[in-house]
C-alpha angles and dihedrals in degrees: 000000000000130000092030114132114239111191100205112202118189133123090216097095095196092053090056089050095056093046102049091047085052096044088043091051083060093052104258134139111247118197115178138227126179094191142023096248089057091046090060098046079055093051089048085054119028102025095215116205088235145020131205130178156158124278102210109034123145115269117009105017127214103269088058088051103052081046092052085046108046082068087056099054109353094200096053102125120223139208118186122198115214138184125243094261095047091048082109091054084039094053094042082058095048078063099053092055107281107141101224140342122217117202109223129263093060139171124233104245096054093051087047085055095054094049098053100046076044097057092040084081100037115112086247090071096030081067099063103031092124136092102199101070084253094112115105093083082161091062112147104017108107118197155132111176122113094229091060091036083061100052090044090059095047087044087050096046094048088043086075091062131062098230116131110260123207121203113195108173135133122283130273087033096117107258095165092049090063104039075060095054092045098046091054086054092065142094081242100057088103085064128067134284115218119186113190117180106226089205103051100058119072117246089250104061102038094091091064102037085056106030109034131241145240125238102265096009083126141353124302085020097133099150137031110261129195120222137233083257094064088032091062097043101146101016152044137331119184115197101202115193100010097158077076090052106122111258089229092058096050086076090054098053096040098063078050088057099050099041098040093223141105133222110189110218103269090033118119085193147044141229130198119249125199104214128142113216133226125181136183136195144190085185130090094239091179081062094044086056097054084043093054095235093109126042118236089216096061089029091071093034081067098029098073094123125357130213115201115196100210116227118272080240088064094047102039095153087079098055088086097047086039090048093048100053085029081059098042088045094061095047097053086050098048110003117247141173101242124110109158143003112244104238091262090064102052091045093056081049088058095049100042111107107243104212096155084045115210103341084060085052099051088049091046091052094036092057087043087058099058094046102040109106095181135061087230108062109213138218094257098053088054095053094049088058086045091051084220096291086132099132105101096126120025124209103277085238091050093045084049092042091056087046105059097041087050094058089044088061093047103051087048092052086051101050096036088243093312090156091190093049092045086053092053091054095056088037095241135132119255091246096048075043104058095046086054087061092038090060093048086039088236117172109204088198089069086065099051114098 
């Protein structure tokens, strides 16, 4: 049981200090919360394996928390403590997802108890839940943010199943990487994986190349050749790029797709094939529809379930863990002088912008390695990979500052440099306005006509 995580949550400071002496003494690891809207800052930073908490606390209660998050890490599981007069609520919780309730007063052992059938279904456990050294299905996604944790538990609950699973995400987020890991969190992870780039092969060839051949079915034909499809039997296909898939073929695949069988060019019959697919897109498929590039009928044959990879600009608390192994990756490779980024590098890494995600950021650090001459990188360095374009997040008093002057400016265009009727429209007094216009050195004559 110990070295997994317990997030404690009760406004009854003296309760939190009896539990977490008593969870401590059996080798857990306690972290404290004296309300529900601190509890869920802990749960967006630190992931604990399990959460308890109080039913009735002041402000947000403990129902609201365990609803608020369940949207931070949906697997979390969760054990409220009632008392005797709030079982009903408590029961009415149980319902909605929450893994136990315990009725206060209660005695150790049956709290010990809770935890541990609690944590037999945490992610920590599902990890690890096999025997044969295959059981990181997560390997190479690093990450720590809330908003990836929860699509790798959504990505983990709908492996068990055998439902198609598109993933439609920018590019450079790493697709591949989590049709892997999905893939690996199957009941098909025995079987082989097989990616195929719809873009990258000619329309002419993808038939085959999917479906297999005969020996003399066209020229230069000369054996009998299985398909991806067959390859795949039992396992997984991933369909990478699909939105560039000709428009001709999708019907193709999509009679594939209903029947559950394969017939290779050349063939006169069929056989069944048991694949799961998996398919990934940069591309707005719903727009290609309406456009009439992508046809609805195959569009909701793939779309079963969708994964979407949020941007590295929407999960900038990796960059640093993703920079550093990124870092060490390229020095084991090559060799290079490089250890570690000063802390105005990395911060320049956290504010640039990321629009080619994480494949712009292994370039980026890749190109920092070979040049680096120090073991410290320095700011500079950083900014020269980033060609400058450092600006992703401006200062909040910055942000404020441009605004206002932009809607100075605004209102001034609007009015002609009628400073009273510029007033009216904010709602501010000539004098407060004036000042306003004073601190942006605004003059309102240079609007008049």
């Amino acid at each position: 049981m110990s070295g997994h995580s317990i997030l404690l949550v009760d406004d009854d400071p003296g309760l939190l200090k009896l539990l977490s002496l008593r969870l401590e003494a059996n080798g857990f690891e306690v972290d404290t919360a004296d309300s529900g809207l601190r509890a869920l800052g802990r749960i967006g930073a630190a992931r604990p394996d399990l959460l308890i908490t109080d039913l009735r606390m002041q402000g947000m209660d403990g129902l609201a928390l365990f609803e608020a998050a369940r949207k931070l890490a949906p697997s979390l599981p969760v054990i409220m403590l009632t008392a005797h007069g709030t079982i009903p609520d408590a029961v009415q919780a149980t319902r909605k997802g929450v893994f136990s309730y315990l009725t206060k007063p209660f005695d150790g052992k049956e709290l010990l108890e809770s935890i541990t059938k609690a944590l037999s279904q945490s992610r920590g456990h599902e990890g690890r839940e096999r025997a044969d050294g295959v059981d990181d299905w997560r390997h190479g996604i690093i990450s720590n943010s809330a908003v990836m944790e929860a699509l790798l538990d959504k990505t983990r609950r709908i492996a068990r199943s055998d439902a198609s699973v598109l993933i439609q995400s920018a590019s450079g987020t790493g697709k591949e990487l989590l049709a892997r890991a999905l893939h690996r969190a199957s009941p098909r992870r025995d079987a082989a994986f097989v990616p195929i780039n719809c873009a990258a092969i000619p329309e002419n060839l993808l038939e085959s190349e999917l479906f297999g051949h005969r020996k003399g079915s066209f020229t230069g034909a000369d054996r009998d050749r299985k398909g991806l499809f067959e390859t795949a039997s039992g396992g997984t296909l991933f369909l990478d790029e699909i939105g560039d898939m000709p428009l001709a073929f999708q019907a193709k695949l999509l009679r594939v797709l209903e029947d559950g069988e394969v017939r290779p060019v050349g063939a006169t019959r069929g056989f069944p094939v048991d694949v799961r697919i998996v398919s990934a897109t940069h591309a707005d498929l719903e727009a290609a529809i309406e456009a009439g590039h992508f046809r609805e009928d195959l569009f909701y044959r793939l779309n079963v379930v969708m994964l979407e990879i949020p941007s590295l600009s929407e999960r900038r608390e990796d960059i640093p863990l993703l920079a550093r192994h990124f870092l060490e990756r390229a020095c084991e490779r090559a060799g290079c002088h490089a250890r570690v980024f000063a802390p105005e590098a990395m911060e320049a890494l956290m504010l640039a912008p990321w629009k080619g995600n994480i494949r712009q950021l292994v370039n980026v650090v890749e190109q920092i390695a070979a040049l680096s001459q120090t073991a410290i990188i320095p700011e500079s360095l950083v900014r020269d990979a980033l060609r400058d374009k450092s600006g992703g997040i401006v200062p909040l008093a910055e942000a404020h500052n441009d605004f206002e002057r932009n809607y100075l400016i605004d209102l001034l265009r609007m009015t002609a440099g009628n400073v009273t009727q510029a007033a009216r429209l904010a709602k501010r007094n000539r004098t407060e306005f004036y000042r306003l216009l004073d601190r942006h050195e605004l003059e309102p004559g240079s609007f008049r006509p």
